[in-house]
C-alpha atoms as a printed R data frame, in Angstrom:
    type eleno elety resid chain resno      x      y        z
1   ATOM     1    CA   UNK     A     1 32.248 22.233  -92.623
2   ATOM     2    CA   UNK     A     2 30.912 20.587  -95.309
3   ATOM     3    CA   UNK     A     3 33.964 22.263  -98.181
4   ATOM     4    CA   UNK     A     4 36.994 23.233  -98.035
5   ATOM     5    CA   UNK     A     5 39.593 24.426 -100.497
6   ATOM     6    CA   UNK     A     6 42.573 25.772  -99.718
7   ATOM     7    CA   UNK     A     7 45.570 27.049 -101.122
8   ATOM     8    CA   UNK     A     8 49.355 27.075 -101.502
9   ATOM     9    CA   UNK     A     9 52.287 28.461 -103.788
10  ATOM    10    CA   UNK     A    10 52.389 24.744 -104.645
11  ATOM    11    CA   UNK     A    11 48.484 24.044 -104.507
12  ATOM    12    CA   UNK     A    12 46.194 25.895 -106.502
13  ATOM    13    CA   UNK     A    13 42.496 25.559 -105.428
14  ATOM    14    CA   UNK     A    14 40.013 24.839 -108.035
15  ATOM    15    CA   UNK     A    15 38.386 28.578 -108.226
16  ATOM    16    CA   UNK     A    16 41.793 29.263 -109.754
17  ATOM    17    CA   UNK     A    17 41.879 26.319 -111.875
18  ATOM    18    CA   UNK     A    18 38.733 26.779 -113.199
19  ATOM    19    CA   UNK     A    19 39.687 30.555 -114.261
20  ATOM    20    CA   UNK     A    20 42.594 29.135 -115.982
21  ATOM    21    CA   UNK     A    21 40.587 26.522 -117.786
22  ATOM    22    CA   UNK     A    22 37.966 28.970 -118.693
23  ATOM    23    CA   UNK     A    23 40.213 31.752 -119.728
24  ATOM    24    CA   UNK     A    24 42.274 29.263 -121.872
25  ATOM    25    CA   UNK     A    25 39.017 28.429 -123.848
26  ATOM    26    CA   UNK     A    26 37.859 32.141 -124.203
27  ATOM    27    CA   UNK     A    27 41.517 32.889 -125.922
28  ATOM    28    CA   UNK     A    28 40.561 31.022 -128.397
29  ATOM    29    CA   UNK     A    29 38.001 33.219 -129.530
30  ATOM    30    CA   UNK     A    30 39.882 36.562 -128.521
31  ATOM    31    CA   UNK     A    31 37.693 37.044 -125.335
32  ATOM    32    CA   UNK     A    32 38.558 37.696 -121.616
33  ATOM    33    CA   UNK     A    33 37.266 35.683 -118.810
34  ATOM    34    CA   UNK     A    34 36.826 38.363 -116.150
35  ATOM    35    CA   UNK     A    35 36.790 38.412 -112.466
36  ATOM    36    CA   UNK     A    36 33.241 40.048 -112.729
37  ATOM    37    CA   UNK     A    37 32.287 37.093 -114.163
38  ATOM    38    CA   UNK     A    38 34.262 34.750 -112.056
39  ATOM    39    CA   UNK     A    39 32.377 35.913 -109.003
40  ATOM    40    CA   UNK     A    40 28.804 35.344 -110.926
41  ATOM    41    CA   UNK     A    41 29.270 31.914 -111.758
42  ATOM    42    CA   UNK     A    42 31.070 30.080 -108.561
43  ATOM    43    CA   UNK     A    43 29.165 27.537 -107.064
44  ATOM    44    CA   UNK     A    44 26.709 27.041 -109.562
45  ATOM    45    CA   UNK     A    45 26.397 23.789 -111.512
46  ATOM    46    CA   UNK     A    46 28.279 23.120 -114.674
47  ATOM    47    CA   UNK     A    47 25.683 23.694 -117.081
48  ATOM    48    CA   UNK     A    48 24.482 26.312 -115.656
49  ATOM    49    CA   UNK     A    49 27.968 28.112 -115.622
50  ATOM    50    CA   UNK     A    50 28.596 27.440 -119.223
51  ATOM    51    CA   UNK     A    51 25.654 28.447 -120.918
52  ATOM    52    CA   UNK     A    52 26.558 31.586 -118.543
53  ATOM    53    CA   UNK     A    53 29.741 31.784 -119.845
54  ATOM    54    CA   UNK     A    54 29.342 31.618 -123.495
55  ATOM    55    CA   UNK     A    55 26.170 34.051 -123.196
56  ATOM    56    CA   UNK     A    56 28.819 36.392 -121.251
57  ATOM    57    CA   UNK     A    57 31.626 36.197 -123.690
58  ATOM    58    CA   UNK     A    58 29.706 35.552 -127.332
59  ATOM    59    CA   UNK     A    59 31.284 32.012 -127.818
60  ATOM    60    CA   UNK     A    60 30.485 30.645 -130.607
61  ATOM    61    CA   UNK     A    61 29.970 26.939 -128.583
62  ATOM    62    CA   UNK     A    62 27.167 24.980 -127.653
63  ATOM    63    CA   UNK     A    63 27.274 23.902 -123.717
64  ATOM    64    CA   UNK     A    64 28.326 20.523 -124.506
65  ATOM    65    CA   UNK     A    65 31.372 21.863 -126.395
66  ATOM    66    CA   UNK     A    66 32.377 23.754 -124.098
67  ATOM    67    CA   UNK     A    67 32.022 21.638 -121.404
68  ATOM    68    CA   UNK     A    68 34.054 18.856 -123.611
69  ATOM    69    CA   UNK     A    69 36.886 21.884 -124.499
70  ATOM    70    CA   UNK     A    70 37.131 23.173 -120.670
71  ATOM    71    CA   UNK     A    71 37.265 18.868 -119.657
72  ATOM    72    CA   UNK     A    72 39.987 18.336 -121.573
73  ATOM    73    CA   UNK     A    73 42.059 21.557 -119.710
74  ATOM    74    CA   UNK     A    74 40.705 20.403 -116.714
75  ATOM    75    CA   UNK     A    75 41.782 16.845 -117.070
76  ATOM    76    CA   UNK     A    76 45.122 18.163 -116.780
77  ATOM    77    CA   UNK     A    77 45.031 21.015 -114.354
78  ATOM    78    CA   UNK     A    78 43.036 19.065 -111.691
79  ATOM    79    CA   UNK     A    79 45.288 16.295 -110.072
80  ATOM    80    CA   UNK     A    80 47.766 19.398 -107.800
81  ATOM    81    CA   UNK     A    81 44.379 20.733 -106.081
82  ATOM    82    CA   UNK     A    82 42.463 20.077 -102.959
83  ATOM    83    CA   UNK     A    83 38.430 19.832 -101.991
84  ATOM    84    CA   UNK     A    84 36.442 18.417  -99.712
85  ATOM    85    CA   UNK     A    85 33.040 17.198  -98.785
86  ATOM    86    CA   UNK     A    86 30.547 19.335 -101.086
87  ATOM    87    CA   UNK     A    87 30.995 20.610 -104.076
88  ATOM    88    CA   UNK     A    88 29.273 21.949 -107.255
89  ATOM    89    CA   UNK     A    89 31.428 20.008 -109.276
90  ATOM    90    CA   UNK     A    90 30.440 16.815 -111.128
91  ATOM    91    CA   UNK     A    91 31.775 13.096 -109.646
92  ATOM    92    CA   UNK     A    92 34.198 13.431 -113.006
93  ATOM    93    CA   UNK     A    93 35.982 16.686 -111.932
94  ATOM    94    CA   UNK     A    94 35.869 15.574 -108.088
95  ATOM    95    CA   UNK     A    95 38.042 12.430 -108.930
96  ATOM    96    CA   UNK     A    96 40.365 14.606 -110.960
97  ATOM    97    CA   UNK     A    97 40.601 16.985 -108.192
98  ATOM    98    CA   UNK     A    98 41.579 14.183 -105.663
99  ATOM    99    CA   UNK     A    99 43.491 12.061 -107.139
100 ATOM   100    CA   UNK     A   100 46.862 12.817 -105.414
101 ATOM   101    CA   UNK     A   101 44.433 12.799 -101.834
102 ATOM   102    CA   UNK     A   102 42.765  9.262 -101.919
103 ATOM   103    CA   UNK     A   103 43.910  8.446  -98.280
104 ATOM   104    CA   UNK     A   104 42.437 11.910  -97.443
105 ATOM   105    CA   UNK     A   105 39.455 11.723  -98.932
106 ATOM   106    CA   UNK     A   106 38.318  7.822  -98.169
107 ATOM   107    CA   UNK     A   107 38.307  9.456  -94.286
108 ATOM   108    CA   UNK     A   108 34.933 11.501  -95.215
109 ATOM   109    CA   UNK     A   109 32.347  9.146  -95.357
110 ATOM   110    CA   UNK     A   110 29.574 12.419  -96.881
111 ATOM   111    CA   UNK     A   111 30.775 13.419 -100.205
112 ATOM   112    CA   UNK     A   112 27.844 15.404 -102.431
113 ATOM   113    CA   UNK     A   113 28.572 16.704 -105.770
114 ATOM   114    CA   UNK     A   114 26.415 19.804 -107.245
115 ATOM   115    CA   UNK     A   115 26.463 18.858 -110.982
116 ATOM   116    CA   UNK     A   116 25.920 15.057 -110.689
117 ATOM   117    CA   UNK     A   117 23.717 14.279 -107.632
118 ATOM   118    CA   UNK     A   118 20.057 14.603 -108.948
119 ATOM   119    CA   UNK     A   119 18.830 15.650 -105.348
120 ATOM   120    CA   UNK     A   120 20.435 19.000 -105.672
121 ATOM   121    CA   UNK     A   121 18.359 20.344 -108.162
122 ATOM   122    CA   UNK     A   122 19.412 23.693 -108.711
123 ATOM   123    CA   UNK     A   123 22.921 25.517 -108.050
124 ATOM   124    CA   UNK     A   124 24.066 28.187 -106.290
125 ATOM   125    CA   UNK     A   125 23.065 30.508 -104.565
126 ATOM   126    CA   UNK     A   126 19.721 28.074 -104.355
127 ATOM   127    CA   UNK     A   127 20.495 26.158 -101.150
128 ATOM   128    CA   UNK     A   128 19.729 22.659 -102.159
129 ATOM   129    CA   UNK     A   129 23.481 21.318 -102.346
130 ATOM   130    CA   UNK     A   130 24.433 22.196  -98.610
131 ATOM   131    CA   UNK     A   131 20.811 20.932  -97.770
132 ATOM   132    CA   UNK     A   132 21.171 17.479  -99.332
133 ATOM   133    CA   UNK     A   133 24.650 17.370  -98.279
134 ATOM   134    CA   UNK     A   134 22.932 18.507  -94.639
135 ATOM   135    CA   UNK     A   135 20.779 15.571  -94.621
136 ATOM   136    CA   UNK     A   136 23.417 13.013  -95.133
137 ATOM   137    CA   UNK     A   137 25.224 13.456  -92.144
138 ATOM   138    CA   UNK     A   138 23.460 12.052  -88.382
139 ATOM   139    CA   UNK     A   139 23.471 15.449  -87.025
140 ATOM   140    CA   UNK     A   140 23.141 18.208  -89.421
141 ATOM   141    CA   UNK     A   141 26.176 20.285  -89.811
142 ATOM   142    CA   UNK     A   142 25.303 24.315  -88.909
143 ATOM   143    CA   UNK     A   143 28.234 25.646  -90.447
144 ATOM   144    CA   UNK     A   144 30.024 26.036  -94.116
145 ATOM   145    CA   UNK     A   145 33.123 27.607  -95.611
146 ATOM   146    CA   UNK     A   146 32.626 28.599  -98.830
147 ATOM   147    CA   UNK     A   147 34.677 31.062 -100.857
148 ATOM   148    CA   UNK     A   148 31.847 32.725 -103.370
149 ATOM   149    CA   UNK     A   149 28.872 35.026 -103.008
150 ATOM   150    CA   UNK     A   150 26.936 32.867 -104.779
151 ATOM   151    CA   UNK     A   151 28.197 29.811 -101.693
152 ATOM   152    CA   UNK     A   152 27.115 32.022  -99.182
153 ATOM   153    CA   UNK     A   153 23.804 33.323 -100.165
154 ATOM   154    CA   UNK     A   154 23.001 29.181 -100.355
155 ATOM   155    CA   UNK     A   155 24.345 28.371  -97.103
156 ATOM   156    CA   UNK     A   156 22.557 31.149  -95.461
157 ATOM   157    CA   UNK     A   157 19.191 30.355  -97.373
158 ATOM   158    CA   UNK     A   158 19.991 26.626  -96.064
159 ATOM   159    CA   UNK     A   159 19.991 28.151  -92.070
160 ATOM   160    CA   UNK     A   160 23.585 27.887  -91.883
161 ATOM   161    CA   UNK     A   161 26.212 30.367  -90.669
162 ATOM   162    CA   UNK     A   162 28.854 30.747  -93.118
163 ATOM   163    CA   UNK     A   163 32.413 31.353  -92.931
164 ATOM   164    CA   UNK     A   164 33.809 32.920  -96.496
165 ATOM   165    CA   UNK     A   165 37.547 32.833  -97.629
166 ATOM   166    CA   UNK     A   166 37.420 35.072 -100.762
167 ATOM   167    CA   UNK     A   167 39.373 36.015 -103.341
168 ATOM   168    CA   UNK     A   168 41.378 38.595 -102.311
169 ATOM   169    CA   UNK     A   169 39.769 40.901 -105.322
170 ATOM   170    CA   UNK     A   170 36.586 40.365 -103.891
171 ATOM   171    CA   UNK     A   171 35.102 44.288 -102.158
172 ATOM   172    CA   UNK     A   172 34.347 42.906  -98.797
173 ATOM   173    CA   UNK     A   173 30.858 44.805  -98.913
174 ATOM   174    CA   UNK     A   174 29.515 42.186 -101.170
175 ATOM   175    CA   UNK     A   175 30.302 39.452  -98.343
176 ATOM   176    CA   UNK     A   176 28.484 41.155  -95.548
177 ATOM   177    CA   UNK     A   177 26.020 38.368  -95.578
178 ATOM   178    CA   UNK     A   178 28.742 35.829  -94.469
179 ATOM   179    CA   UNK     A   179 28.891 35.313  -90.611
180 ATOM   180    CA   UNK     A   180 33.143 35.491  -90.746
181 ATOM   181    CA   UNK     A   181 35.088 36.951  -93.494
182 ATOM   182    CA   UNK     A   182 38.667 35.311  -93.491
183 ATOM   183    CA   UNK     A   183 41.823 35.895  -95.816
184 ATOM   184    CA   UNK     A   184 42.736 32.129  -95.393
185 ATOM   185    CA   UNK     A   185 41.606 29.102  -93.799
186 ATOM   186    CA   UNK     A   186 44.450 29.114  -91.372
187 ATOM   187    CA   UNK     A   187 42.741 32.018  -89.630
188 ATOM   188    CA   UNK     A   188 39.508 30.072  -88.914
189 ATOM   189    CA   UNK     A   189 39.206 29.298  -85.012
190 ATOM   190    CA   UNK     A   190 36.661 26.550  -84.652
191 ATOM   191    CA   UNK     A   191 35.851 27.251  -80.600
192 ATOM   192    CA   UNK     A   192 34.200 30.727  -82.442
193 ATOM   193    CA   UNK     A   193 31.196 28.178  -83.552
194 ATOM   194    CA   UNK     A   194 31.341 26.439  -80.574
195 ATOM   195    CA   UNK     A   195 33.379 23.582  -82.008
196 ATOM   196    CA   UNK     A   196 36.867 22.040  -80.348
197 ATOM   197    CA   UNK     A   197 39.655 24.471  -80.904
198 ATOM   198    CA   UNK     A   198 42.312 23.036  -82.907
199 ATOM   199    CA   UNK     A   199 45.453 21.116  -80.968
200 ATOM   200    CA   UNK     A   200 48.991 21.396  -82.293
């Protein structure tokens, strides 16, 4: 799998984090983040999402202020989360993110990020980030967790089956394009894909 974020009563994942971030910004201007809005803009690239974002909610920011006012939140909210592998984040939020992981994280040799790699074009649900992330590994990886609509409409366009953990708000319906629907990464059972099953 080429991401994975999971998370704890002590570990946020960064879908969360972001919401925070974002919703602390929009209270500034008396305005709600929703989850409706949430579940338009995972997985797409930061630029993309903001200009999104302050469309959405009327802000009266341009994308780079935005993107400087949710940075600073995210500077601090960052460091207690966990990611792996690919990810529409930029190489700045990624570091944040895995700060308290370096051992972790120096063991995956592939690392692609969606908002600073200038192969992957276009965000989700386009397919290019699990494509160039594809392409960097010997044999191509068949198989992605992701945990939006948006992730798995781009794995699936990539020819990959997908395994979704979703936010527990999501209606299941709209993940009926996903090839497993899981409430948590602890269900997931590898030998299902034809992978080793997991030892204790």
């Amino acid at each position: 799998m080429s991401r994975h974020e999971e998370s704890t009563d002590d570990n946020k994942d960064t879908e969360d984090l972001y919401s925070i971030g974002f919703q602390k910004v929009a209270s500034r201007y008396g305005k709600e983040f929703t989850f409706a809005l949430k579940c338009k803009i995972m997985g797409q690239q930061s630029r993309e999402f903001s200009k999104m974002i302050i469309d959405e909610l009327e802000l009266p920011l341009t994308v780079d202020e935005f993107i400087r006012e949710t940075r600073e939140i995210f500077d601090q909210l960052f460091p207690d989360c966990t990611v792996m592998s690919a990810t529409s984040s930029s190489v700045e939020s990624y570091e944040l993110k895995v700060q308290n992981h370096l051992a972790l994280f120096e063991l995956m040799p592939y690392k692609t990020w969606g908002s600073s790699d200038p192969a992957v074009k276009r965000g989700k649900p386009h397919p290019d980030i699990f494509i160039v992330a594809a392409n960097k590994f010997p044999d191509k990886p068949s198989l992605d967790k992701v945990d939006s609509i948006n992730g798995v409409a781009a794995a699936r366009a990539a020819g990959m089956q997908v395994v979704m953990v979703p936010d527990p708000r999501l209606d299941r319906a709209l993940a009926a394009a996903a090839s497993l629907v899981l409430p948590s990464v602890e269900h997931f059972q590898p030998e299902l894909f034809g992978l080793p099953p997991y030892t204790d």
